[in-house]
C-alpha positions as CSV (number, residue, x, y, z in Angstrom):
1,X,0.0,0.0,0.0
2,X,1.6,3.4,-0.9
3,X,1.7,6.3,1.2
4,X,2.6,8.6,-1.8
5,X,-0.5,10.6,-2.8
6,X,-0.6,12.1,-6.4
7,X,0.4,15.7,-7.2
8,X,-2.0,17.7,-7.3
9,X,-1.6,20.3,-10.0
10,X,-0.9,23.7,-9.1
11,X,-2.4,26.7,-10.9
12,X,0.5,29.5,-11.4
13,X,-0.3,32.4,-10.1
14,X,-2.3,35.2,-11.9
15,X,-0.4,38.8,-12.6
16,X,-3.3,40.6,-11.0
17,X,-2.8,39.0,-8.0
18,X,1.0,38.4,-7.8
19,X,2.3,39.3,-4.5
20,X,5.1,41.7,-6.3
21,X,2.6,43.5,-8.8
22,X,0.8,44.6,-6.2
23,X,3.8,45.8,-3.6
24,X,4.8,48.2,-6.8
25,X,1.0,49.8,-6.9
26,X,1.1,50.2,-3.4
27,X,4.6,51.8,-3.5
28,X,3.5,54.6,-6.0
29,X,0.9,55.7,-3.3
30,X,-1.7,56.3,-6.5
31,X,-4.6,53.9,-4.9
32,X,-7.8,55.5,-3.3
33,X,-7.1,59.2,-5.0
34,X,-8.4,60.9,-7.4
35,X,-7.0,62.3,-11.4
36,X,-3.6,64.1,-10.9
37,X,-3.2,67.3,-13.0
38,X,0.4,65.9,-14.6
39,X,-1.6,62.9,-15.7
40,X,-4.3,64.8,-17.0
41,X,-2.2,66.9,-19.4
42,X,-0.9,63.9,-20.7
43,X,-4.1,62.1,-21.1
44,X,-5.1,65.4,-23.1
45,X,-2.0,64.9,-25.1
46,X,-3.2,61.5,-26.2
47,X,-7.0,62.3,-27.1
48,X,-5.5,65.0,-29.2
49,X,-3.0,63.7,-31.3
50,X,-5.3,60.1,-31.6
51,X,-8.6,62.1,-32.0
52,X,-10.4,60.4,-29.4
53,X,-13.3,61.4,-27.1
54,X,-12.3,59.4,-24.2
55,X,-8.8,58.9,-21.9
56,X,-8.3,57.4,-18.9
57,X,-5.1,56.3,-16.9
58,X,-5.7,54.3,-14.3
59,X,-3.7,51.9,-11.4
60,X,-4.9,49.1,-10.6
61,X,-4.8,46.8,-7.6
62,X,-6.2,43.1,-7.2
63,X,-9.6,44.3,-6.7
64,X,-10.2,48.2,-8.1
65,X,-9.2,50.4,-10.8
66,X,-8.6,54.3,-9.9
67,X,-8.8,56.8,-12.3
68,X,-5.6,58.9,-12.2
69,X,-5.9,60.8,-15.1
70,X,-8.3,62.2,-18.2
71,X,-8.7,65.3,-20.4
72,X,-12.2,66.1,-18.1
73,X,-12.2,64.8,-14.9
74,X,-15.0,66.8,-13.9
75,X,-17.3,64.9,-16.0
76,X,-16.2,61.4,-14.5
77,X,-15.3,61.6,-10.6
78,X,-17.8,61.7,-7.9
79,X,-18.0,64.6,-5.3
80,X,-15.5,63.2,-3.4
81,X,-13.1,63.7,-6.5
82,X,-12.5,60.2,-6.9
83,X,-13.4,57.4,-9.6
84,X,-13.0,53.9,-9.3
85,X,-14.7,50.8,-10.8
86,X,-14.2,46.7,-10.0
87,X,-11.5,45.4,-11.7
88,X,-13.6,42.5,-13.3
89,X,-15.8,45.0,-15.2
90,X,-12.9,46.9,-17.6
91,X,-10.5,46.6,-20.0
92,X,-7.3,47.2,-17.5
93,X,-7.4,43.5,-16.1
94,X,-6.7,42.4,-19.7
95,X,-3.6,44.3,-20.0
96,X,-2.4,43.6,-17.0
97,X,-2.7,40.1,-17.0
98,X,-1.5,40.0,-20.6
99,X,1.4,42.4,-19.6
100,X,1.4,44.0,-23.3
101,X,-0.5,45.8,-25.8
102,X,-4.2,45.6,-26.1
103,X,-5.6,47.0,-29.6
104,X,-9.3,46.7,-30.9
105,X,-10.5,48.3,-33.7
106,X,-14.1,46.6,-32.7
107,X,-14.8,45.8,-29.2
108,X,-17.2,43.7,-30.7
109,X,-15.4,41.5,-32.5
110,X,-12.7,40.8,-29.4
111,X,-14.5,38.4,-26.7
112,X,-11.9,39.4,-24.1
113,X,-13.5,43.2,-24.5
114,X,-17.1,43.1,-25.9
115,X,-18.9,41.8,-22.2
116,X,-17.1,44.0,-20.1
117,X,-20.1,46.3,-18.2
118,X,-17.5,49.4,-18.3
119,X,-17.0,49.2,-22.4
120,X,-21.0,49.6,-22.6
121,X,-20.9,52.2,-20.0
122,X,-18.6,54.2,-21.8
123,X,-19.7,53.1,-25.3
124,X,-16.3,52.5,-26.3
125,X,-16.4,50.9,-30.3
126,X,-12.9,50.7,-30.6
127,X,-10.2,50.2,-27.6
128,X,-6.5,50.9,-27.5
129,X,-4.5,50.2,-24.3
130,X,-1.1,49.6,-22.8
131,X,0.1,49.0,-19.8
132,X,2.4,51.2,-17.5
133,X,5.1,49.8,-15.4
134,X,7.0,51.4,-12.6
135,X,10.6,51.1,-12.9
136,X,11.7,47.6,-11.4
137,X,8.9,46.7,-15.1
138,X,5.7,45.8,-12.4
139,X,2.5,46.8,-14.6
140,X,0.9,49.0,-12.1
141,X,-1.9,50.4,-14.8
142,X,-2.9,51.2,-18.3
143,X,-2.9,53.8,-20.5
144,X,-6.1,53.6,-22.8
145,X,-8.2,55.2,-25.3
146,X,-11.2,54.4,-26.4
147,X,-13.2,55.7,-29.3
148,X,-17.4,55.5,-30.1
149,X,-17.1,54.6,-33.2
150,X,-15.1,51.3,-35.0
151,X,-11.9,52.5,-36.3
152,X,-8.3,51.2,-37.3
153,X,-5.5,52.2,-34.9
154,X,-2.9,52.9,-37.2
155,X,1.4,52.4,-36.0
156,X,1.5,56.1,-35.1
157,X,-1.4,55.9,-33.0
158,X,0.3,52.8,-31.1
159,X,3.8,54.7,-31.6
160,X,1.9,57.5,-29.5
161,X,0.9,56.3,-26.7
162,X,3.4,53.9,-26.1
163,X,5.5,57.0,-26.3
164,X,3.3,59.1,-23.8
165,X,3.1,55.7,-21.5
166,X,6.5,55.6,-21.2
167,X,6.2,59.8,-20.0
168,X,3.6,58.3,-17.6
169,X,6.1,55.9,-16.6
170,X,8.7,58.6,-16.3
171,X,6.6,60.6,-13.7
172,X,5.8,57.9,-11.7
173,X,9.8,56.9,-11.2
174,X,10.1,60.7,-10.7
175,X,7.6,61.0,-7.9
176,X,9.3,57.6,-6.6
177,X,12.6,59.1,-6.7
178,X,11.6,61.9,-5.4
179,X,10.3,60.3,-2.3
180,X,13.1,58.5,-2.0
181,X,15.6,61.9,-2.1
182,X,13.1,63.4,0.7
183,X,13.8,60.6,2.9
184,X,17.8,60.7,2.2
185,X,17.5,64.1,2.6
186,X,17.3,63.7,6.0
187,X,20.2,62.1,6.6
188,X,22.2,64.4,3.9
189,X,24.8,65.9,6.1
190,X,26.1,62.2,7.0
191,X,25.6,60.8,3.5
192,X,25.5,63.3,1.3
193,X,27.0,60.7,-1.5
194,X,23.7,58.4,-1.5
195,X,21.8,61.8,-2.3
196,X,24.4,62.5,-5.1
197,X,24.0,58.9,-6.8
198,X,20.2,59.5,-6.9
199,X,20.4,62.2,-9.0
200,X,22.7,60.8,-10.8
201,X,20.2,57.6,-11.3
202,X,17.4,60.0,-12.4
203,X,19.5,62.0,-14.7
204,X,21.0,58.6,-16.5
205,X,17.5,57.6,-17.4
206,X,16.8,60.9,-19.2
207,X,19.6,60.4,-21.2
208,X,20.7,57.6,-23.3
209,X,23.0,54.9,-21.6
210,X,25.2,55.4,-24.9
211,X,25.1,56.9,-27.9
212,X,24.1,54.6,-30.7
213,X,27.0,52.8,-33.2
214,X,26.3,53.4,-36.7
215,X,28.4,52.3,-39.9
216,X,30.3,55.4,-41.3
217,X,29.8,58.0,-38.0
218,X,31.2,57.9,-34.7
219,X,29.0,59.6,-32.2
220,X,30.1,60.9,-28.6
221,X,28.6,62.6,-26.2
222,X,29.4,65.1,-22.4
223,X,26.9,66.1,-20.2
224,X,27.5,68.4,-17.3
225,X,25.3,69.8,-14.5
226,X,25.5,73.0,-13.6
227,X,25.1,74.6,-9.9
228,X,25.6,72.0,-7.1
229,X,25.9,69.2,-9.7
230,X,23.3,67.1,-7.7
231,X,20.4,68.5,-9.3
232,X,18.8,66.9,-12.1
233,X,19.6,68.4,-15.7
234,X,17.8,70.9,-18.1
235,X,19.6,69.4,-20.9
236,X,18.9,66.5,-23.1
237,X,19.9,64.8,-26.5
238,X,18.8,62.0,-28.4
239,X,20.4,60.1,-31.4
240,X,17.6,58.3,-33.1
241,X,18.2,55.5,-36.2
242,X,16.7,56.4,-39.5
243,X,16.1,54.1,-42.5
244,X,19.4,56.1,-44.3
245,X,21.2,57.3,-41.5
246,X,20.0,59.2,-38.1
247,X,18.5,62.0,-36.7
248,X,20.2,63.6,-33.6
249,X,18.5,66.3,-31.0
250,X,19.8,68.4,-28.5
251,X,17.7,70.6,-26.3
252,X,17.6,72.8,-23.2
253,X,14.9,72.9,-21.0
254,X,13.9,76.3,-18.6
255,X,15.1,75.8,-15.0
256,X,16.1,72.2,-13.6
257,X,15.0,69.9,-10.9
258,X,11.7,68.2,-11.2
259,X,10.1,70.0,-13.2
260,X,12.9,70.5,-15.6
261,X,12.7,66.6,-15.3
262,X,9.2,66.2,-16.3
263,X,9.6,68.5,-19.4
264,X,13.2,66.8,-20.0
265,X,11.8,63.0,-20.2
266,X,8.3,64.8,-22.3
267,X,10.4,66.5,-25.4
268,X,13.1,63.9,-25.5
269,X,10.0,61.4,-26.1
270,X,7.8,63.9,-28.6
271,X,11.2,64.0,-30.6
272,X,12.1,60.6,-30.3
273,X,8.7,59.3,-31.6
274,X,8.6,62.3,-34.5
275,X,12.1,61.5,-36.2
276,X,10.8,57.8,-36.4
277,X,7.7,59.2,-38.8
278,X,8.7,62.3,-40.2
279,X,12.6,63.0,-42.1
280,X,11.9,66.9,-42.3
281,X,13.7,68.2,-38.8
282,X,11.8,71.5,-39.0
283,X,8.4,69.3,-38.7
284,X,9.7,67.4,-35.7
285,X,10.7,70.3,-33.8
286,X,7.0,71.8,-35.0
287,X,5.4,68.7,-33.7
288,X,7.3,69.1,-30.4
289,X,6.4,72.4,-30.1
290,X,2.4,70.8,-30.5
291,X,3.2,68.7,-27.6
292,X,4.8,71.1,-25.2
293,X,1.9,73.7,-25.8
294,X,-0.6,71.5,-24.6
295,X,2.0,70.4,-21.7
296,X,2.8,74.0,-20.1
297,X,-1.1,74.3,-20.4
298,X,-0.6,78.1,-20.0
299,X,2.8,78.1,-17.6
300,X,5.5,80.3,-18.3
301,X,8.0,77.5,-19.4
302,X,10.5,77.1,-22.9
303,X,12.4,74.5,-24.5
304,X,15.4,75.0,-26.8
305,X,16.7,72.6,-29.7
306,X,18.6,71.5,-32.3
307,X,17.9,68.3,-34.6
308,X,20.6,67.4,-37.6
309,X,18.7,64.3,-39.5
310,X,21.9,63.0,-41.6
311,X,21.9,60.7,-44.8
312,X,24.6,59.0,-46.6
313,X,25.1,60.6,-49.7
314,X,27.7,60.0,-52.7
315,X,31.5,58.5,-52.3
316,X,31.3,58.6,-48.3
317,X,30.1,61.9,-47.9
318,X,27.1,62.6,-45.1
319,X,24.3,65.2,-46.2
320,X,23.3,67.0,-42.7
321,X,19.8,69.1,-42.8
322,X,19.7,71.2,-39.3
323,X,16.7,72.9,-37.7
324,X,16.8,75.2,-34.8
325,X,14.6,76.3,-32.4
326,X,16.2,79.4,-30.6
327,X,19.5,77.2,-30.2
328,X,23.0,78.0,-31.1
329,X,24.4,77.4,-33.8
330,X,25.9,74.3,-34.8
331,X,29.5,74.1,-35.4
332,X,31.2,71.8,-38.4
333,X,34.9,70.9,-38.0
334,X,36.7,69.9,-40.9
335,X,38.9,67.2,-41.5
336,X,41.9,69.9,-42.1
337,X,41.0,70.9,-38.3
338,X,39.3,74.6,-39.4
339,X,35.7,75.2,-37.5
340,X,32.8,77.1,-39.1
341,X,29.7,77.7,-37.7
342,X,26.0,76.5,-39.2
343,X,22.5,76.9,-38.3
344,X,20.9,78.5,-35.3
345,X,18.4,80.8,-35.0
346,X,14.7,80.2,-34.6
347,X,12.2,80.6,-31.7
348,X,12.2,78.7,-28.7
349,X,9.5,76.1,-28.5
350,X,6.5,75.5,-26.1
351,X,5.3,79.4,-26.4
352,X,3.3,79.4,-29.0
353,X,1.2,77.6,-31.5
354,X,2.9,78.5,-34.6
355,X,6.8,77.8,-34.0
356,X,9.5,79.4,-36.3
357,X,12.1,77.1,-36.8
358,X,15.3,78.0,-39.2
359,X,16.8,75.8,-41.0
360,X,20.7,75.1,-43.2
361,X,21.8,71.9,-45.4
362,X,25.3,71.0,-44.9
363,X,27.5,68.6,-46.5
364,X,30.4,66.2,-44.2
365,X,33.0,64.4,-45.7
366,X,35.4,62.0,-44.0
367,X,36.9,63.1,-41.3
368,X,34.4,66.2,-40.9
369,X,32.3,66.7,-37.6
370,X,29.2,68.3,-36.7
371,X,29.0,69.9,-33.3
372,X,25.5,70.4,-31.5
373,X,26.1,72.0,-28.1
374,X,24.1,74.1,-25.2
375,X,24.4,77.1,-24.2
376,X,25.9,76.2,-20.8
377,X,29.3,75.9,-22.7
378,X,29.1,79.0,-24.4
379,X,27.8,81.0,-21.6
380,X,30.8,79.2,-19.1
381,X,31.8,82.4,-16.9
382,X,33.8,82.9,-13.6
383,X,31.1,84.2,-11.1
384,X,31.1,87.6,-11.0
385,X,32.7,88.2,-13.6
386,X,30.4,88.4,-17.1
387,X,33.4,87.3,-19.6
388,X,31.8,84.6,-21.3
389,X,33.5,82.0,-23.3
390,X,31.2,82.8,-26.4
391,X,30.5,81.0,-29.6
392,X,33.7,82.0,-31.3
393,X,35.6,81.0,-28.0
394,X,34.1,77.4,-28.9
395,X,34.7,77.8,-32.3
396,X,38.4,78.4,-31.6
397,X,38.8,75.4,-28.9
398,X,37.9,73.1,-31.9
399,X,40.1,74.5,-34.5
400,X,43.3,74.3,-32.0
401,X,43.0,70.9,-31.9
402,X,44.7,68.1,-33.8
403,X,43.2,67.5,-37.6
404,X,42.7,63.9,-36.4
405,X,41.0,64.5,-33.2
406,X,38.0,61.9,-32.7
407,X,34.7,62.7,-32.0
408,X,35.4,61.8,-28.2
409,X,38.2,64.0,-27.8
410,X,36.3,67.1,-30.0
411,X,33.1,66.6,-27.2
412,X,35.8,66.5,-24.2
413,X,37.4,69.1,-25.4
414,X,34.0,71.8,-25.2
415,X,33.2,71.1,-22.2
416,X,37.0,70.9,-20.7
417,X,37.0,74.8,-21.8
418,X,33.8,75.6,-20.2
419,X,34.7,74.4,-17.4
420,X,38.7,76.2,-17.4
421,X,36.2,79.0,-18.6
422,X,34.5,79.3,-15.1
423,X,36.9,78.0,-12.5
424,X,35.5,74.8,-12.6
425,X,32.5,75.8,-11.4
426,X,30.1,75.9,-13.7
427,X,26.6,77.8,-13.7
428,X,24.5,76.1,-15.7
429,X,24.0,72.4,-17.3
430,X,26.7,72.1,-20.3
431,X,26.2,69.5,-23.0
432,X,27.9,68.5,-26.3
433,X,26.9,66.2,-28.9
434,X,29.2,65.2,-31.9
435,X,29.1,63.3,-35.1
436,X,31.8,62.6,-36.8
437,X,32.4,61.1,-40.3
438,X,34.2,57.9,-40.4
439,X,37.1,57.3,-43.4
440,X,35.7,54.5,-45.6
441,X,36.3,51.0,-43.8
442,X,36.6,52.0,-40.8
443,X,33.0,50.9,-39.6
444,X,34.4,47.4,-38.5
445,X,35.2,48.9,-35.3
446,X,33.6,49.5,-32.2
447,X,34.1,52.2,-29.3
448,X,32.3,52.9,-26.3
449,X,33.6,55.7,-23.9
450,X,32.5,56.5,-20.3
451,X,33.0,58.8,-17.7
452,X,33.4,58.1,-13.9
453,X,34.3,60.4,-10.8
454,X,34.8,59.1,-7.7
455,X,32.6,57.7,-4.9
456,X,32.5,55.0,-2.9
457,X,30.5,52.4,-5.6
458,X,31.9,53.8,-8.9
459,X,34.0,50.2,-8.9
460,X,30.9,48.1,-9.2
461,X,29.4,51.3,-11.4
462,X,32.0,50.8,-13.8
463,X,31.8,46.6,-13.7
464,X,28.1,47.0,-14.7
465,X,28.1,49.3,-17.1
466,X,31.5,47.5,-19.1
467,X,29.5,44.2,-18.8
468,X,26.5,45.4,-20.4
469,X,28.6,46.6,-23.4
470,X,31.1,43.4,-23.4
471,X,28.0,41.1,-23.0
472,X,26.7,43.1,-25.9
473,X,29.4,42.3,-28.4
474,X,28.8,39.0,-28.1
475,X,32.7,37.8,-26.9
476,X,33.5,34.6,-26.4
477,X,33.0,33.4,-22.8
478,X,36.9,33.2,-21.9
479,X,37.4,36.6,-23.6
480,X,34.6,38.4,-21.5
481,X,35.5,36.9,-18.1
482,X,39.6,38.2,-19.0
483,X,38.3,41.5,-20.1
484,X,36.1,41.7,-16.8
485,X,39.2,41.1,-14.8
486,X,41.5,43.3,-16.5
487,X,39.1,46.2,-16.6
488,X,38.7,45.1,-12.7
489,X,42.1,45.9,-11.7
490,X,43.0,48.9,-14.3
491,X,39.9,50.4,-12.1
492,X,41.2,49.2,-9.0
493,X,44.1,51.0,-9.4
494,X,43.0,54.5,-10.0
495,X,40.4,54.1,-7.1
496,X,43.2,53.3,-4.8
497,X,46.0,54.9,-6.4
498,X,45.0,58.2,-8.3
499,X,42.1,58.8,-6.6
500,X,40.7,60.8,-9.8
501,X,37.9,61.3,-12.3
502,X,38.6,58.5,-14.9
503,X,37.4,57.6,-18.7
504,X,37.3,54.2,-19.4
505,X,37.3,53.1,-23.5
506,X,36.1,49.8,-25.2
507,X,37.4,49.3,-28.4
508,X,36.6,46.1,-30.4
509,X,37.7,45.4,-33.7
510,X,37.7,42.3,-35.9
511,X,40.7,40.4,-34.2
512,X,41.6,42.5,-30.9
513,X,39.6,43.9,-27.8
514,X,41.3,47.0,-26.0
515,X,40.5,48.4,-22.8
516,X,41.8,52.0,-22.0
517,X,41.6,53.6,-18.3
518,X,42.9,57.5,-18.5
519,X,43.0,59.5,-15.2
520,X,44.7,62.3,-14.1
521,X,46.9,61.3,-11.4
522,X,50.9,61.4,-11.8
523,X,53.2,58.5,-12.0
524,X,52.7,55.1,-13.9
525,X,51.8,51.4,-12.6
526,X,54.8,49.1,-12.0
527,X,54.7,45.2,-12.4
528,X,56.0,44.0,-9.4
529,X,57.8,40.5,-8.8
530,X,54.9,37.7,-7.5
531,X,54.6,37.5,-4.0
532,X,52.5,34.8,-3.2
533,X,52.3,35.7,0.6
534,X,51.4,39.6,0.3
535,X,47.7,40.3,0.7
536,X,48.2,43.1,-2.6
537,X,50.0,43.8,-5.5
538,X,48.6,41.1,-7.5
539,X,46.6,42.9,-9.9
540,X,49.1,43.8,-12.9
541,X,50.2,40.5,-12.8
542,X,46.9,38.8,-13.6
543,X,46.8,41.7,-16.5
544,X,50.0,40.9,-17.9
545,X,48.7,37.0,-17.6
546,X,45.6,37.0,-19.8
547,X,46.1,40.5,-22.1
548,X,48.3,39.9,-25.2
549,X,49.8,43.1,-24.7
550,X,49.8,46.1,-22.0
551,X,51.2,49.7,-20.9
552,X,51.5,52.9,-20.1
553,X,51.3,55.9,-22.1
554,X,51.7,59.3,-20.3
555,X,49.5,62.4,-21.5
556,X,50.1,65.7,-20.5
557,X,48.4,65.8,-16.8
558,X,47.4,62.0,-16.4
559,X,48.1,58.7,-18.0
560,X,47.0,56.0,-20.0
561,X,46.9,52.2,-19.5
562,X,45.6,50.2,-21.5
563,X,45.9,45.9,-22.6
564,X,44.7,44.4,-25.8
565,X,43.1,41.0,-25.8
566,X,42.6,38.5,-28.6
567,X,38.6,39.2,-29.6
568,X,37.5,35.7,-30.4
């Protein structure tokens, strides 16, 4: 006789219910309150550019749904200001427990839709919806829109309001963070470094993690924030891939902080979503304009910008049409090393409903760059003192450098003289995009750059970030695992040693992987004879174990060392 009883199947748990899900709604503090006025002006956003009578955003926990936001509140909430409906009865549960994109042209025709009491209440015909995650990706809501009639939901429509969910999603992590900063806040005199890497967080997700690698240009990239440095930046830029080459956008946004955030995370999302539908850069910016109008609702708010959409033209030439929107000028530096200046001009955007935006063609060649840049580098100044570096100051810290410098070093070199500009101290958020044209076969290669100062994690910062792009690249397992040590002690080194701001470089080509640490501290590191009972001083010999080739270069104030492993 057996004592072993049968297993007894197990149903998995539903999304709507799980445990985790639900902890994230909570979290946002969004449950048992009415619409929000930031949720509402994004809600309008969405009814305008899809043409729809009806909007709603809503969170959702394992038993309710909450209205948060819609372009007229006033006609939906009770007296006490607050809507909410069982969970059962709409369209939310579905795209929750689906965890993707819901789209019906005809309610009727989709049997997960056409019984639910809130579709007849609201006499939705045709239904669009996504969800809306918080950052750890728990769907906490849905973002829908519903229409009375049957239509088609056309790839722009779905393009949109993804786009403006993920702007949802943005001020949700924004309020989160924000939270988060007023608790630490507390405790800022004894840890003012925790404070420091939450802005820094925040800021990282309003810009890209790095600038996209395309065949035939090399783009880099510096951001700096102005004031204390722990604020969250004004400026933005995007770099967005185009069937025959790619658009890229910098902007400034009025004032910083949260609500320079909020604006930040909005216009680098309207322009993102525009250069993927429309090649003209004078129409995006004129779209964005659309969307910030509706966003400042009235408030006294601006945005500048500058989008270059770039094509590959003839015999490795680039063909660069610019738009501007009350930004400076862009500057082009040749391959002989001389800098002109193109483009500018224009009205900011988000004042008015009928935008001027100026415009200027340009044609790169190999070796040429174009320079987008924000007025925090031109405007660099010691305090107290109005001497500003200027555009022609810019101008001329490009055309002293080398013919051959790369896009990296052009970028680094901007914000380098802002910075000596104003003492080091500067007053406003400074950023500087370049593109540079590649010679012919030289888009075999690939290069990623980042930046690093110190505090106590920027070790495992640095780790994290090089294993994203090594795991990226798809290396062999035994040629990742050396690259993570080497790149482990090269870091280790300046940490402990220099004690400096450091740039670390990726560089992969067909047959050879080289890792690059600069920094600015003096001296050079020395391979010392094994000692197998010392507790240090191991590190350069497991580099000089498992890297084909290692040194030392000095440059000017700091140093270079660098190892080069086999890539396969």
């Amino acid at each position: 006789m057996s004592l072993v009883s049968d297993p007894v199947a197990v149903a998995a748990p539903s999304p709507l219910t799980s445990p985790a899900r639900l902890a994230a709604v909570r979290a946002t503090e969004l449950l048992d309150t009415g619409p929000d006025e930031a949720f509402n002006r994004l809600t309008r956003l969405v009814s305008v550019v899809l043409g729809t009578p009806a909007v709603m955003l809503t969170v959702v926990d394992e038993v309710r749904t909450f209205l948060k936001g819609t372009p007229e509140p006033a006609q939906i909430v009770g007296p006490d200001g607050v809507w909410s409906a069982p969970v059962e009865d709409s369209g939310c549960k579905i795209v929750i427990e689906s965890g993707g994109e819901i789209c019906a042209g005809d309610v009727r025709a989709d049997p997960r839709l056409r019984d639910l009491s809130l579709m007849t209440d609201f006499g939705a015909a045709a239904w669009l919806g996504v969800p809306v995650r918080d950052p750890a990706g728990q769907v906490v809501g849905n973002l829908c829109a519903m229409d009375v009639v049957v239509r088609e939901w056309t790839p722009l429509h779905r393009e949109t309001i993804r786009t403006l969910a993920d702007a949802v999603e943005g001020e949700i992590a924004l309020r989160l963070a924000l939270r988060e900063t007023e608790r630490q806040a507390v405790a800022a005199a004894r840890d003012a470094a925790e404070i420091e890497a939450l802005a820094r967080t925040l800021q990282e997700s309003l810009l890209p993690a790095q600038p996209p690698r395309l065949p035939g240009v090399d783009i880099a990239a510096r951001f700096l924030p102005g004031g204390s440095g722990v604020e969250v930046m004004g400026d933005f830029y995007d770099a967005v891939p185009t069937p025959d080459g790619v658009a890229v956008a910098i902007g400034d946004v009025q004032g910083k902080g949260a609500g320079a955030a909020r604006t930040t995370a909005l216009a680098r999302s309207a322009t993102r979503t525009a250069a993927h539908f429309e090649n003209d850069p004078a129409a995006v910016l004129r779209t964005v304009n659309d969307v910030l109008h509706v966003w400042f609702d009235g408030r006294t708010s601006f945005v500048t910008a500058a989008l270059a959409s770039l094509r590959r033209g003839p015999s490795g030439t680039w063909h660069a049409d610019l738009a501007s929107a009350g930004h400076p000028p862009a500057l082009v530096r040749r391959a002989d090393g001389t800098a002109e200046f193109h483009g500018g001009g224009g009205l900011v955007l988000g004042i008015g409903t009928t935008p001027m935006v100026a415009g200027e063609a340009v044609v790169l060649a190999a070796g040429d760059s174009l320079v987008l840049y924000t007025d925090g580098i031109t405007e660099a100044h010691v305090r107290g003192h109005w001497e500003q570096l200027g555009e022609e100051g810019a101008r001329r810290t490009l055309a002293s450098l080398d013919p051959g410098a790369d896009a990296d070093t052009i970028a680094r070199a901007l914000t380098d003289a802002a910075l000596a500009h104003c003492g080091g101290h500067l007053s406003d958020d400074a950023g500087v995009v370049v593109v540079q044209v590649e010679e012919p076969g030289t888009g075999d290669v690939d290069r990623v750059v980042s930046e690093h100062v110190p505090h106590a994690g920027v070790g495992r910062e640095t780790r994290r970030s090089a294993e994203r792009v090594l795991v990226g690249w798809d290396l062999a397992p035994g040629t990742l695992a050396d690259a993570m040590l080497v790149i482990e002690e090269l870091v280790a080194n300046v940490v402990d040693h220099a004690r400096t701001a450091f740039r670390l470089t990726l560089v992969r080509s067909r047959d050879a992987l080289r890792i690059e640490v600069d920094d600015e501290g003096a001296g050079g590191p020395l391979l010392q004879p094994l000692d197998l009972r010392a507790a240090r001083g191991r590190g350069l010999q497991l580099v000089d174990a498992v890297a084909q080739a290692w040194g030392c270069d000095t440059r000017g104030r700091g140093k270079r060392v660098w190892a080069e492993l086999a890539a396969r």
